[in-house]
C-alpha positions, 0 to 999 in steps of 0.5 A: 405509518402503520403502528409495528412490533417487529419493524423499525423503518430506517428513520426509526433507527440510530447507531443505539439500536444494535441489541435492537437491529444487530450492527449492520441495520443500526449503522445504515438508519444511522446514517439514513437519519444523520448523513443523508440530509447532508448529501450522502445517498443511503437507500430507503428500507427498514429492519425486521428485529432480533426479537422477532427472530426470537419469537419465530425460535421459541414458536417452533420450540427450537431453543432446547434442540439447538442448544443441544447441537451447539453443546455437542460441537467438537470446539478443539478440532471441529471435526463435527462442525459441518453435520452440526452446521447441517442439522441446525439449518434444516431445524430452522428451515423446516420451522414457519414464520409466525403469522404475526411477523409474516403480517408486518413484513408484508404491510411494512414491504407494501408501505417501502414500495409505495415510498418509493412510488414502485409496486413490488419494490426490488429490494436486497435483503441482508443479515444483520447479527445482534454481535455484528460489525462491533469495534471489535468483531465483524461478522461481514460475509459471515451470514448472507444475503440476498439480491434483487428480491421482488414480491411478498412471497420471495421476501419472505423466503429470503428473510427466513434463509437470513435466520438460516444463515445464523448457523452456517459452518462459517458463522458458527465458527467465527462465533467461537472464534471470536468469543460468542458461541452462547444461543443469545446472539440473535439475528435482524433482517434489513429489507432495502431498496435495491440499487441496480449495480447490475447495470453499472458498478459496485464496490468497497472502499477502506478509509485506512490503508487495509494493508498498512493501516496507514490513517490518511488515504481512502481506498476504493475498489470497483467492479462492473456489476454487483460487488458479490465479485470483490467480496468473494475475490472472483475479480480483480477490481479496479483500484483507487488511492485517495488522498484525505487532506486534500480531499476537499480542497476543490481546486487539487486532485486528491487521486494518488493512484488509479490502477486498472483491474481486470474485472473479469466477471460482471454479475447479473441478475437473470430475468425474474421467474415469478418463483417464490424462491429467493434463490436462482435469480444471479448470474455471473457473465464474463466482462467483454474485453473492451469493458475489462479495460475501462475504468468502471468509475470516473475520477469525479465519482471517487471523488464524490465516493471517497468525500462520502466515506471521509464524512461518514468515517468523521461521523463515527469517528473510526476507519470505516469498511464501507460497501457502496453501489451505482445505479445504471438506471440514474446514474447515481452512487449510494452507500448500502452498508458501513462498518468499523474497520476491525481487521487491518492496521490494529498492529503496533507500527512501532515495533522493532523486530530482533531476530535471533537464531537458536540452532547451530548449523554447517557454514556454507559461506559468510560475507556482508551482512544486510539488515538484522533478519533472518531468512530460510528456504531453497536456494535458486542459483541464478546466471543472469535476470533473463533467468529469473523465472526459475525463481519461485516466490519466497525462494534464496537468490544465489547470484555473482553481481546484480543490476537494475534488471534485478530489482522485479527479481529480487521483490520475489525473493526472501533472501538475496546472496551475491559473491560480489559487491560491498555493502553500498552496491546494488544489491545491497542498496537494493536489498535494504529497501525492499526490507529483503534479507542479504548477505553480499561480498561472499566470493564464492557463494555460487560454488559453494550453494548447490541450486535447489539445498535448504539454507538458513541465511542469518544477518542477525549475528553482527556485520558478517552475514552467515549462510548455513546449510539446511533449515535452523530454527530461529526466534523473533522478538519485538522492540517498541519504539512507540517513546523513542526519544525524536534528536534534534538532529532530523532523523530521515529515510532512504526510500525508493519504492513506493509501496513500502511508504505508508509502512515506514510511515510509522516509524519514528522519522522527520521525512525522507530525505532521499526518495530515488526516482530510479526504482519507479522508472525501472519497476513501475514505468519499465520503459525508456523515457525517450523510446515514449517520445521518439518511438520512431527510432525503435525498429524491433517490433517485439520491443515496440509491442511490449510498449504497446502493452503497457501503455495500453489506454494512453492516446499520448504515450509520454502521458502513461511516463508522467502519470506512473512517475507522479503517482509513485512520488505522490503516494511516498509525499502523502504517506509522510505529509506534511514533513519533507520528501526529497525526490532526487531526479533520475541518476541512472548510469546510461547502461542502466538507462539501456536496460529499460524497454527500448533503451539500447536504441538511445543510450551511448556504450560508455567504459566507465559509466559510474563516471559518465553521462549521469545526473544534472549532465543529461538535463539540460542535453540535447540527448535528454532533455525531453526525456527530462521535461517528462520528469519535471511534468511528473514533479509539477503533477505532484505539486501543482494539481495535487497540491503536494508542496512537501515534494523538495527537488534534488540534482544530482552528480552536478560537476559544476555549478554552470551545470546547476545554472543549465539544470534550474534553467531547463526546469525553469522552462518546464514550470518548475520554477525555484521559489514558485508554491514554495518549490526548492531544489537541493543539490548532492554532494557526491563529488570533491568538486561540489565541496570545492566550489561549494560557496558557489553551489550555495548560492544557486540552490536551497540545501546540499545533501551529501551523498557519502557512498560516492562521495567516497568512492571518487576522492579514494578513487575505488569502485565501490562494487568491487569486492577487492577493495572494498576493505578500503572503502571507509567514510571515516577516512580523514579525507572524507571528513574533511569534505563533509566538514566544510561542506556543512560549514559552508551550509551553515555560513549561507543558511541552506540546510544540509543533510546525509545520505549513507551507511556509515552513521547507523553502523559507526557511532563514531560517525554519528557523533562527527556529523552531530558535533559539526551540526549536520540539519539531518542524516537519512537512513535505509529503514532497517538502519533508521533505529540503530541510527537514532539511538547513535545520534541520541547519544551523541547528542548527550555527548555533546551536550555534557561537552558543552556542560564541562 
């Protein structure tokens, strides 16, 4: 190879040569040097130096005229950033490229086609600052770059407008921004082969969670054609969630989710016109319909991808942001670039939010308050969820009651206030896992909120929720709880909807102890179990072409229930691996059950459904059971193919223990054996006659979790959701405890282990000290109750602890 002054090929180059090559460059010969002998594709190429940037300035004497320009820039309000921006491209435009570095790049371009045995090589040729891509800065989509260049002529042309993209409006700006606004910070080029994505895909992938920071998934967008598409937010790719630990575990699928986007545009390049231009040579074509709805990857490509990026994350030991590349000519995937991940999941996780207000204002109205938040904005008075398009997104829900057929709704709303309901009703329940602020019970929110007025809703002033008129003012400060102290006694989570998972993750927990199934049927899957096994019973045609839609792709529609079901418990299972996920299966009401796409073909019109045909009664029926057998297959997904055996089963509302015996019996037959890959299956105690025969529940499954909201509301014999007699609504009541006491004694005389699921031991610490001193396994908590919760158990264990001592 020829003796350089300005070119290191890739081979040349390691991580080291930043000050050399800038961030970008240093990390591809790095991983052409390291990570391609193992397997990992990264095209050839080489890198024209920051020094020879350096000489081309000081050649054309452009040091002095653009310090001058960047000194007069207005860095309070940048009012003159665009003409600054303006007159620095035009100085470095109108300079010329020494002849000496014009020589290199020529003979080292001629040396890289020869290389890869094609004259005139079609190369992409980046931007690579000397400040890029640093653990704490990253210049990526600061500066340009430049595709499908073919000729001496038109790289040089692009290498030049790379030196002009150093002092772009953008660029310019991100430098003050982050803290390097002096002349010194050079530029690299990166000349590589160019991977023909145009005729096939391209993409990024995160080896964290981008939005949560959540360390233990890979996460890959695609698009047909080049990525500039995903880069520059034109499209929406297709998306794949990609578990780590079991990565490469050759025998399970490590593909949590895959969601398929609609890749609206595929960008092309037009036919070469011989110009010495580097410019011109894109086009951006819309994708055709039957291309919008095809995966642009297969499962075995992710796969492949995402091992890649877990090797190269190990390489440098940090989450990476990595641009990858498919080749329609071989078919074969490289990686074109890689970067520290700077931007997503640096904040504390561990950090407690208190709200306070520093206003006073007119009370409209109070009732029970949800949470400790606080939330403003307009308040939309809605009749019914068939409304809920008047909604706008961040606007106040006013309401009378919610169902199920609310929960899309209520995902749109900033606060929820309903004159009905206590603070176990829907709403409520619903409101703390959505982490949404609300305020139930209020019994006459509707007339006393006019529709479109300016509120304040404030739960953050005790148990009342408090509605004020207009807009207060309030402050937010921050507890860490990064060193609170973990009981003894397994604090748990609450959790129904899946994208809230990798958040909670952080928090301090021993798992979740009850994941609620119901919350992916109704908002992920939408429609009714049995409307995808006994279609023909549907005749409203609007309703069978609603079904359509959503399972759009699936020559089974049974396959699109199994698929949706284990994705939203896979991802919940993989964000708190290897620590238990207690799925409850379906517990739906039947008017509930109705509610679903094509529901009222199927479901019975009963008086009193919270008492009716719900849990363990329906799955072994002849009316549910396959309805049933399509959650179990979900169950045996999660566990057998993606080896996800943190994943424990629970039945729930299980009247007899015969109905325990029919259920594992009717799970059996659908491979869910108890005791098979370590399965277990739990059963609720939510009703007097579960603790009654007790013993007997004992023998059939592997642990109780008790679920006192129903739990009290059938031995006091009230409805939970209505307002008149929710004063009356008291898991302390001596009943209730008596329940809860023997049912851990009992727990404890079989060693089965026994948890509980409410309210009250967050809210009482009288009640956390009750469960602690009867030697509950675990109590679950919503997770804006999970903190408070763990500081009750703490001190009740201190309690006991200096009981014992005296």
């Amino acid at each position: 190879m020829a003796k350089y002054k300005h070119i290191l090929f890739f081979d040349q180059i390691g991580i080291e040569a930043i000050g050399k090559v800038g961030g970008k460059n240093a990390s591809l010969g790095e991983m052409y040097n390291q990570l391609n002998p193992i397997g990992i594709s990264i095209p050839n190429g080489f890198a024209i130096t920051a020094e020879a940037y350096r000489i081309f300035r000081k050649t054309n004497s452009l040091e002095k005229p653009l310090e001058d320009l960047l000194f007069s820039l207005d860095t309070k309000k940048y009012s003159n950033l665009s003409s600054i921006g303006e007159k620095a491209r035009n100085l470095i435009l109108s300079a010329t490229i020494p002849d000496e570095i014009r020589d290199e790049i020529h003979l080292a371009y001629q040396s890289l086609s020869e290389q890869c045995g094609i004259n005139n090589l079609d190369v992409a040729v980046r931007s690579s600052a000397t400040s890029e891509d640093l653990p704490t800065a990253s210049f990526a989509g600061q500066m340009q770059s430049f595709l499908n260049i073919s000729g001496a002529a038109q790289l040089l042309d692009a290498v030049h407008r790379c030196f002009v993209s150093l002092f772009t409006d953008r660029a310019i700006k991100y430098r003050h921004d982050m803290g390097f606004a002096k002349l010194d910070i050079a530029i690299s080029v990166g000349v590589q082969q160019m991977v023909r994505s145009d005729k096939a895909a391209a993409g990024v992938a995160f080896t964290i969670d981008p939005d949560s920071g959540f360390e233990n998934t890979i996460i890959i967008n695609s698009c047909w054609g080049l990525g500039e598409n995903i880069v520059q937010g034109t499209v929406t790719p297709d998306e794949w969630m990609v578990f780590k630990p079991t990565l490469e575990n050759p025998e399970l699928n490590p593909i949590l989710k895959r969601q398929c986007g609609r890749k609206e545009f595929t960008m092309i390049y037009s036919e070469k016109s011989g110009s010495e231009s580097s410019e011109n040579t894109i086009v951006n074509t819309d994708t055709s319909l039957e291309k919008q709805n095809q995966f642009s990857l297969n499962d075995k490509e992710v796969v492949q991808l995402s091992q890649w990026c877990y090797k190269i994350e190990k390489h440098y030991k940090k989450a990476m942001d990595i641009e990858w590349a498919k080749d329609g000519l071989n078919n074969q995937l490289y990686i074109v670039q890689a970067r520290p991940e700077t931007v997503h999941g640096k904040a504390n996780k561990q950090v407690r939010e208190i709200y306070k207000l520093k206003e006073k204002g007119i009370l409209l109205t109070q009732g029970i308050a949800l949470g400790d938040k606080i939330a403003s904005g307009k308040a939309r008075i809605l009749n019914s969820p068939q409304e809920g398009h008047l909604l706008q997104t961040g606007e106040i829900i006013v309401t009378d009651l919610t169902n199920p057929d609310w929960d899309p709704i209520m995902k749109r709303a900033s606060a929820i206030i309903t004159n009905k309901g206590g603070r176990t009703s829907h709403a409520a329940i619903v409101a703390r896992e959505l982490g949404t602020v609300a305020v139930v019970g209020c019994g006459n929110a509707t007339s006393t909120i006019k529709n479109g007025q300016e509120i304040t809703v404030s739960c953050a002033e005790g148990t009342a929720g408090n509605i004020y008129d207009g807009q207060l003012k309030w402050e937010i400060t921050e507890q860490d709880f990064s060193k609170l102290e973990m009981p003894k006694t397994d604090p748990m989570l609450i959790l129904a909807d899946p994208e809230r998972a990798f958040e909670l993750s952080h928090y301090p927990n021993q798992g979740v102890g009850l994941m609620r199934m119901e919350f992916a049927i109704s908002n992920t899957i939408k429609i009714h179990p049995l409307a995808l096994c006994e279609p023909e019973k549907i005749t409203d045609e609007n309703i069978v072409a609603e079904i359509a839609a959503l399972t759009k792709g699936y020559e089974d529609p049974k396959i699109y229930f199994v698929d949706k079901l284990a994705e939203a418990v896979s991802i919940v299972a993989a964000a708190f691996y290897p620590k238990d996920v207690i799925v409850r299966m379906s517990d739906f009401k039947s008017n509930e059950y109705a509610n679903l796409i094509g529901g009222k073909y199927y479901e019975p019109d009963e008086e009193n459904p919270m008492i009716g045909f719900r849990g363990a009664s329906r799955y072994y029926s002849d009316f549910y059971r396959k309805g049933f057998a399509l959650e179990c297959e979900a169950m045996k997904k999660v566990r057998n193919e993606m080896g996800l055996h943190n994943v424990k089963l629970m039945i729930p509302f299980c009247r007899t223990f015969e109905e325990g015996e029919n259920v594992l019996n009717e799970m059996a037959k659908n491979g869910l054996v108890q005791g098979v890959n370590g399965l277990e299956v739990y059963v609720m105690i939510e009703i007097p006659s579960n603790v009654l025969m007790a013993d007997e529940y004992a023998k059939l499954f592997d642990g109780f979790s008790i679920g006192s909201n129903d739990l009290t509301q059938l031995t006091l014999g009230l409805d939970r959701d209505s307002a008149l007699v929710s004063y009356l609504f008291d898991e302390e009541n001596p009943a209730i405890k008596y329940l809860i006491k023997e049912t851990i004694r009992v727990a404890k005389r079989f060693e089965i282990k026994v948890g509980l699921c409410g309210q009250a031991p967050s809210d009482i610490p009288e009640f956390a000290k009750f469960l602690v001193n009867e030697g509950i396994d675990s109590i679950s908590f919503n997770p804006d109750a999970l903190i408070k919760g763990i500081e009750n158990i703490l001190e009740a264990e201190k309690k006991t602890k200096r009981k014992i001592l005296m």
